[in-house]
N, C-alpha and C positions, 0 to 999 in steps of 0.2 A: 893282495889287497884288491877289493873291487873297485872299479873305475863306479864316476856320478852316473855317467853313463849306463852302465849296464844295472842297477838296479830297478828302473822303469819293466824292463824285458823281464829278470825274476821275476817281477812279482807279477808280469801277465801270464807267465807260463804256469806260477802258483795256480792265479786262478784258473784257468782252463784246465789244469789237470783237477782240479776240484769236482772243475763244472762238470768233466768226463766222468769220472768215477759216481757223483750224485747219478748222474743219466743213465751208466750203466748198470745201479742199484733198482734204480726206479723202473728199468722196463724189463727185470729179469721176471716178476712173477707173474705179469698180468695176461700172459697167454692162456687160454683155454683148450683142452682136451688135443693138446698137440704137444710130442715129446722134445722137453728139453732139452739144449746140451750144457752138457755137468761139465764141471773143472772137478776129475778124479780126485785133488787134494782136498777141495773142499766137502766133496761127497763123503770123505775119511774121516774127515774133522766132522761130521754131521753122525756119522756113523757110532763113532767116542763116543757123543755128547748126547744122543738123544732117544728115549726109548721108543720103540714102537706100538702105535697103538691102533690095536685092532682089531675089529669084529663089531658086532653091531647092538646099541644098548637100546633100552627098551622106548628111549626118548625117538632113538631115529628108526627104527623098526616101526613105529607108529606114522613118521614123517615119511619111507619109502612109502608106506602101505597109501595111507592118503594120497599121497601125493598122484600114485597111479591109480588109485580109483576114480580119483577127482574128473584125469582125463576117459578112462573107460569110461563113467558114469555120461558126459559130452558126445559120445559115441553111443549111447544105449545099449553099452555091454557088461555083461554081470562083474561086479569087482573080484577083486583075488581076494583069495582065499592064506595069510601065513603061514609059511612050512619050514618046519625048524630044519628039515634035511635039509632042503634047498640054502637056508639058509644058514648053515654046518659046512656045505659046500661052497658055498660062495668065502665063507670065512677063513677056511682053508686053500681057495684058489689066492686069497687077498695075502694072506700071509706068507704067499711064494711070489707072491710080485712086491711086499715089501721091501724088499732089499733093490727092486730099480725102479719101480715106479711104472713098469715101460707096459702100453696098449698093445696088451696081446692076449689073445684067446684063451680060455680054456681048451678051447675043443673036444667036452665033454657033451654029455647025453642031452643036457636043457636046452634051451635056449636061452638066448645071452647078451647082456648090454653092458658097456663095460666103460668107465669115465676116469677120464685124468685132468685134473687143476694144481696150477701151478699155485705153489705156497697151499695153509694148512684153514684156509677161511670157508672154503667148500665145504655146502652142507648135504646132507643127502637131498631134501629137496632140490637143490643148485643143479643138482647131477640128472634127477628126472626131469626139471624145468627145461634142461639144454637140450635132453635127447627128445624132448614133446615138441622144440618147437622147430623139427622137421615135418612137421605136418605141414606145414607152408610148401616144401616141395614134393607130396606126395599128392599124384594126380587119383581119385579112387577111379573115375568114371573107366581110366584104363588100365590100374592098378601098376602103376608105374610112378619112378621115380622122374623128379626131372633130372634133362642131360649135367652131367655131371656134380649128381646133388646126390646126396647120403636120404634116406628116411627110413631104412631095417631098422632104426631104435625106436622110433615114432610107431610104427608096424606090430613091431615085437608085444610094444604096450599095449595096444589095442585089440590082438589077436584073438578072437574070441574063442579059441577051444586053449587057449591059455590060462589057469584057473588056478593056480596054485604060484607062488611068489617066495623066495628068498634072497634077501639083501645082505651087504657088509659094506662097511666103510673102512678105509685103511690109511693111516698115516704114516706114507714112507718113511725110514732111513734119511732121507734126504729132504724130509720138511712138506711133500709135495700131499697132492690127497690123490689115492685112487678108490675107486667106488665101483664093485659088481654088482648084478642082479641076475637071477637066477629062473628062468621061467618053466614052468609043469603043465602041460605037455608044450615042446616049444613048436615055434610057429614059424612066420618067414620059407614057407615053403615053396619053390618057385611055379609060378603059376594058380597059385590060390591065391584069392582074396584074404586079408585078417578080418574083416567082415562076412563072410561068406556067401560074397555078392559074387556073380561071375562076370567078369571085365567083358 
């Protein structure tokens, strides 16, 4: 039998573990293009339960296309051009990372931008929005990045002898979104400009 006493203690432990577990819910999906770590059971129990969806429908094939012309267009560089290869490829590089989700290369022929969001709300536009807004740290006067800043994805888009485009969206296994893109001929070569300015 419980003492008067100890029912005050229960019922704060209830709450705090409540309050843990809501916390732990709420901050698992809100990371961007940074790999998660999974609880293998529940990755399994996602695995059961949900099918994969993958490739790219003619709603968001319209949405990558725009969405990167938008920023070419900003830059006064000719938009792309949709390539069903590229984007055949990119659909099948998506459908070998649906099963982990995980930011890793093709290391195929194109050039390449590749985006991870946590949970299943990422749109393709979400995907070109993040990787445009490294142009905040790309210096062009010296065609350089700044120190310890990312903008190859900001670059990639912009690249003007880049002229040809394929995209895919993929809904991992695991609920999460990964998003390729595929570029003809690819760019980021070291010591050229994607402008074809000379630094």
């Amino acid at each position: 039998m419980e003492s008067p006493s100890s029912k005050p203690l229960i019922l704060i432990l209830s709450i705090l573990s409540s309050l843990l577990i809501a916390t732990t819910t709420t901050t698992s999906t809100t990371t961007k293009q940074h790999q998660p770590i999974r609880n293998p059971v529940q990755n399994a129990k996602h695995q059961a339960q949900k099918p994969i969806q993958v490739g790219v429908s003619e709603l968001e094939k319209q949405e990558f296309l725009a969405a990167h012309n938008k920023i070419r267009l900003q830059e006064c560089e000719p938009p792309f051009v949709w390539d069903s290869g590229l984007a055949l490829y990119a659909r099948q590089y998506g459908i070998k990372r649906s099963a982990d989700c995980n930011l890793v290369h093709s290391n195929g022929p194109y050039g390449e931008n590749i985006f991870w969001g946590g949970g299943s709300q990422w749109t393709a536009a979400d995907a070109v929005r993040l990787w445009d807004e490294e142009k905040k740290d790309y210096d062009r006067a010296s065609n350089t990045c700044q120190t310890g800043k990312m903008c190859g994805h900001y670059t990639q888009i912009v690249w003007r002898n880049s002229v040809r485009l394929g995209c895919a969206r993929v809904e991992c296994q695991c609920g999460d979104i990964f998003a390729i893109c595929s570029y003809d001929p690819p760019g980021n070569y070291v010591g050229e400009s994607p402008f074809g300015d000379n630094p």
